[in-house]
C-alpha positions in Angstrom: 150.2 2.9 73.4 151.4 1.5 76.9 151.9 4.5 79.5 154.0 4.3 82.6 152.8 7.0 85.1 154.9 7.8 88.5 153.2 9.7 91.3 149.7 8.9 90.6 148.1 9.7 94.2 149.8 13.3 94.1 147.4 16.3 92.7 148.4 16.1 89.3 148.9 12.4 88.9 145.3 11.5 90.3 143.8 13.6 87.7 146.3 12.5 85.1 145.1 8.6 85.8 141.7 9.9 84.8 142.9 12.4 81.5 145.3 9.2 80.2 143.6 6.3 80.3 141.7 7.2 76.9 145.4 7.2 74.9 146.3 3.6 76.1 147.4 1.0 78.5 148.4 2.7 81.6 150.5 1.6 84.6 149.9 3.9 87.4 152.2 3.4 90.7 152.6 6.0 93.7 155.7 5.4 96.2 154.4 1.6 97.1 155.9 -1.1 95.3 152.9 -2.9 93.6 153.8 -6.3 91.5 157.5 -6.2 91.8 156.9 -2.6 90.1 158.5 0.5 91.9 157.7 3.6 92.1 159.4 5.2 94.4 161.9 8.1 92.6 164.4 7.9 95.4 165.4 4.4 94.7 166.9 4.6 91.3 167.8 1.3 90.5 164.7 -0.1 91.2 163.0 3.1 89.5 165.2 1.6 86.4 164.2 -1.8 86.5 160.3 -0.9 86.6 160.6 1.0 83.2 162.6 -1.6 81.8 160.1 -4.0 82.8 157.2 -2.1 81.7 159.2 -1.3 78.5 156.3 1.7 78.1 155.9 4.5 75.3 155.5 7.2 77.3 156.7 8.0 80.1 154.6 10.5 82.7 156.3 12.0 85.8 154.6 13.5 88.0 156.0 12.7 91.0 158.6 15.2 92.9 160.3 16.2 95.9 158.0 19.3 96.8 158.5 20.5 99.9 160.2 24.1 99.2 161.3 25.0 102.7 162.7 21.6 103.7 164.5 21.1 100.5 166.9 23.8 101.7 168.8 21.4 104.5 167.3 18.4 102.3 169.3 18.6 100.0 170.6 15.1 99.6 167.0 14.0 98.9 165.6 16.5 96.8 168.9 15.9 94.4 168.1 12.2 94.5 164.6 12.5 93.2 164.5 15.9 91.8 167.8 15.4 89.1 168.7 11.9 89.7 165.5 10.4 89.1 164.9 12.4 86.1 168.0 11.6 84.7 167.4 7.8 85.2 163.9 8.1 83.8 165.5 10.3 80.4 168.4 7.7 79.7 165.7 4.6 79.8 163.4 6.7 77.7 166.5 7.4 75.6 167.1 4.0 75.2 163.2 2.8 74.5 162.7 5.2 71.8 160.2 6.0 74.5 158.6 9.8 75.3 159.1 11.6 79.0 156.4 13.8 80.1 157.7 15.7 83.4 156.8 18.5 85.5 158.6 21.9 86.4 158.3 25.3 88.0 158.8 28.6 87.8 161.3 28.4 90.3 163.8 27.9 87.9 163.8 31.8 87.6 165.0 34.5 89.6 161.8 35.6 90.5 162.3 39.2 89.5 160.7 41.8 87.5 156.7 42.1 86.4 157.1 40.4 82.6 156.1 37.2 82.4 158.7 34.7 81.8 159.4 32.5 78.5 160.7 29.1 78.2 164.1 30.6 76.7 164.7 33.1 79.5 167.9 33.1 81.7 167.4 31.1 84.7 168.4 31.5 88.2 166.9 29.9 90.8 166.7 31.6 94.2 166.0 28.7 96.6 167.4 24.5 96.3 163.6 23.1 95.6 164.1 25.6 92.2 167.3 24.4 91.5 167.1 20.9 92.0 163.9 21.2 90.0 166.1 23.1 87.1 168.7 19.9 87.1 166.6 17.8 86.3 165.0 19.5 83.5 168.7 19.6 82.4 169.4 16.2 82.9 166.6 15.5 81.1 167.0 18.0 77.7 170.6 16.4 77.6 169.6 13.0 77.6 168.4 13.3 73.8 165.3 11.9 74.7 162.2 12.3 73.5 160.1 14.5 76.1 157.5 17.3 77.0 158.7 19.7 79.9 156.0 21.6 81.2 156.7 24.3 83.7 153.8 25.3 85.7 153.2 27.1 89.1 150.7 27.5 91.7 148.8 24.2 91.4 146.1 23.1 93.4 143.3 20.4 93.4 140.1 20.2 94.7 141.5 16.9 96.3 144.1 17.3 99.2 145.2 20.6 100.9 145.2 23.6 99.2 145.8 27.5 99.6 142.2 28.1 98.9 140.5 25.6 101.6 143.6 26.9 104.0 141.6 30.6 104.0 138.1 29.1 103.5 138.9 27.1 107.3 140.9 30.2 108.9 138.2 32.8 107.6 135.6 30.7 109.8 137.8 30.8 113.1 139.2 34.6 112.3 138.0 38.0 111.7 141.0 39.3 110.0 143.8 37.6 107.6 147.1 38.8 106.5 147.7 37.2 103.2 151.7 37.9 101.0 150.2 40.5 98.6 153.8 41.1 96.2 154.0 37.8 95.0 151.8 37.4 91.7 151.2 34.2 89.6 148.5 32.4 88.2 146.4 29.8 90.1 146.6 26.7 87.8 144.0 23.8 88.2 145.5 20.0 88.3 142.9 19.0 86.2 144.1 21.7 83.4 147.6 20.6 83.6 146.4 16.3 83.1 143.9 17.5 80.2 147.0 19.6 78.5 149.4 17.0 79.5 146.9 14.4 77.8 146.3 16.3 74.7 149.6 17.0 74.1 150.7 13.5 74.3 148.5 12.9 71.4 149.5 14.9 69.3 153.3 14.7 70.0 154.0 11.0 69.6 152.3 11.6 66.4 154.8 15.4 65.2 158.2 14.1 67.1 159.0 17.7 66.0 156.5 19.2 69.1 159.1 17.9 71.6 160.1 20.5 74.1 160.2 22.9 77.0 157.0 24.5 77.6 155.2 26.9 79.9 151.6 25.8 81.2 149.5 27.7 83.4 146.1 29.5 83.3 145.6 32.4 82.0 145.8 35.8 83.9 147.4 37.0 87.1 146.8 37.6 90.7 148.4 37.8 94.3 147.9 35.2 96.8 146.2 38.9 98.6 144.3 38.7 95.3 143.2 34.9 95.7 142.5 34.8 99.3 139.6 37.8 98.5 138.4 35.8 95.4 138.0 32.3 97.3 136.1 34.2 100.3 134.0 36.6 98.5 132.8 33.5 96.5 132.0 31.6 99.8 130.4 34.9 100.9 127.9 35.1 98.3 127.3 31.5 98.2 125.6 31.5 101.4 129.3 29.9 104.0 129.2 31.6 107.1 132.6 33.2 107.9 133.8 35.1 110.9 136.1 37.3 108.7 135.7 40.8 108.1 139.6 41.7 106.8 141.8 40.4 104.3 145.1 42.4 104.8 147.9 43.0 102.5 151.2 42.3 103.4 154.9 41.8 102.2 156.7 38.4 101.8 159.7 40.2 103.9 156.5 40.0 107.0 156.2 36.2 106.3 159.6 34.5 106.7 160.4 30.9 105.5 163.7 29.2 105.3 163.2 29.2 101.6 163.2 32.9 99.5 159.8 32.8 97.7 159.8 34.5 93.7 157.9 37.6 93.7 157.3 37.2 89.7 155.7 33.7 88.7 153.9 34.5 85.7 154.7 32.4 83.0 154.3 33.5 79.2 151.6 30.3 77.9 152.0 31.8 74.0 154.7 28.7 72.6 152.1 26.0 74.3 148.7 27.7 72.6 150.5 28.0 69.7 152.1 24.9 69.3 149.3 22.9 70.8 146.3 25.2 69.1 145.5 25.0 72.5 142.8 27.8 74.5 144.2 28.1 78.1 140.9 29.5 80.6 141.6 32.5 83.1 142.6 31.7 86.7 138.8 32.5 87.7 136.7 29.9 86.1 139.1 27.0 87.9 139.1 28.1 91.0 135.8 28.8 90.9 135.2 25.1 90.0 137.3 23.8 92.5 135.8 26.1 95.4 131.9 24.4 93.9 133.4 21.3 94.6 134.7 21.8 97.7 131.6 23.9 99.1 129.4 21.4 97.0 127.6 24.3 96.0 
């Protein structure tokens, strides 16, 4: 099996070039072109030409325009490689008989209400990152390819920034913290999402049948107020010296952006597991991995 993978050096992708290279031959690019072979989802017809020249069997995506608040005046971009990219990526797959694994979010919903959300639910996206986002899982169901859509939300790595090593470095500088408390989601590990992602793959090119939208996250719930006192009361106790005494709820309305935030991102896992026979882990035993890794504890 020959594996084309876009976005490699992002959080997901650099743990997906670990979880794929097991399944097959992979060709992993980032933005940079490497060998005449591009990368870069904003430039479309060269993004068409690499996967025609790579002629692959699966096709992983997980590369995106990401950057919620500046997608709002953005827009031209986060279309581009957001829909358009996806689209292009879907009709060549289309074409080579070939699978598309790609990435979405929960910002495809309204945000609204306490249920968690299944992959049949109306959408409405409150923000142009969630919309764009939503076009090209679209794009990408009407293509009649071959694919996996995996929804997920509130990623982070142990590699790069994250929300958790943003409060570990202000808790040392500050004595109190006012952290969005009426948001609630699940914290979901890139390293979950690559072994899923890989697993999956497996067992879909062999049951074409398993192609789909799915929700992936980790299991449970929690506010970012939530999360902030679980990443500090672990460096607490394992010994990291912090100047912060408060963690303080507060409301998104206290913390404007240019881009409305959901206040429901909880996704309902049950079609994945069940399909997949898969056992997703609670929110907890990630982050605490991630936070052992980080404090090399």
């Amino acid at each position: 099996m020959k594996i084309l993978l876009l976005g490699k050096n992002g959080q997901v992708g650099w743990e997906l070039q670990r979880a794929l290279a097991p399944l097959g031959e992979l060709v992993a690019l980032d933005r940079h072109s490497v060998n005449g072979l591009c990368g870069d989802l904003a430039d479309l017809e060269g993004l068409r030409a690499t996967i025609r020249q790579v002629a692959p069997d699966v096709i992983v995506n997980a590369a995106a325009y990401t950057a919620v608040d500046k997608a709002e005046s953005d827009t031209e971009l986060a279309t581009r490689i957001n829909e358009q990219a996806s689209r292009v990526m879907a009709e060549e797959a289309a074409s080579l008989g070939a699978w598309l694994v790609h990435y979405s979010t929960d910002y495809v919903f309204s945000g609204q209400g306490t249920t968690a959300w299944q992959e049949e639910d109306p959408v409405a996206p409150v923000n142009f990152y969630g919309a764009s986002k939503l076009a090209g899982e679209q794009a990408i169901i009407a293509s009649g390819c071959r694919h996996l859509i995996f929804r997920t939300s509130w990623v982070y790595a142990a590699r790069g920034n994250n929300f958790a090593k943003t409060m570990l470095r202000l808790a040392k500088d500050r004595e109190s913290l006012s952290v969005i408390a009426d948001q609630i989601g699940a914290p979901t590990g890139a390293e979950l999402i690559a072994d899923v992602s890989a697993l999956a793959i497996r067992l879909a090119v062999q049951r074409p049948q398993l192609s789909g939208l799915y929700h992936l996250a980790a299991a449970g719930e929690v506010s970012w107020h939530g999360y902030a006192n679980h990443v500090i009361d672990f460096a607490k106790a394992n010994g990291e010296i912090l100047a912060v005494t408060a963690v303080n709820p507060i409301e998104t309305s206290a913390y404007p952006t240019p881009a409305r935030r959901p206040s429901n991102s909880r996704l309902n896992t049950r079609k994945l597991r069940d399909n997949f026979s898969l056992h997703l882990p609670d929110w907890q035993s990630g982050v605490t991995r991630m936070l052992r890794e980080v404090l090399n504890k």
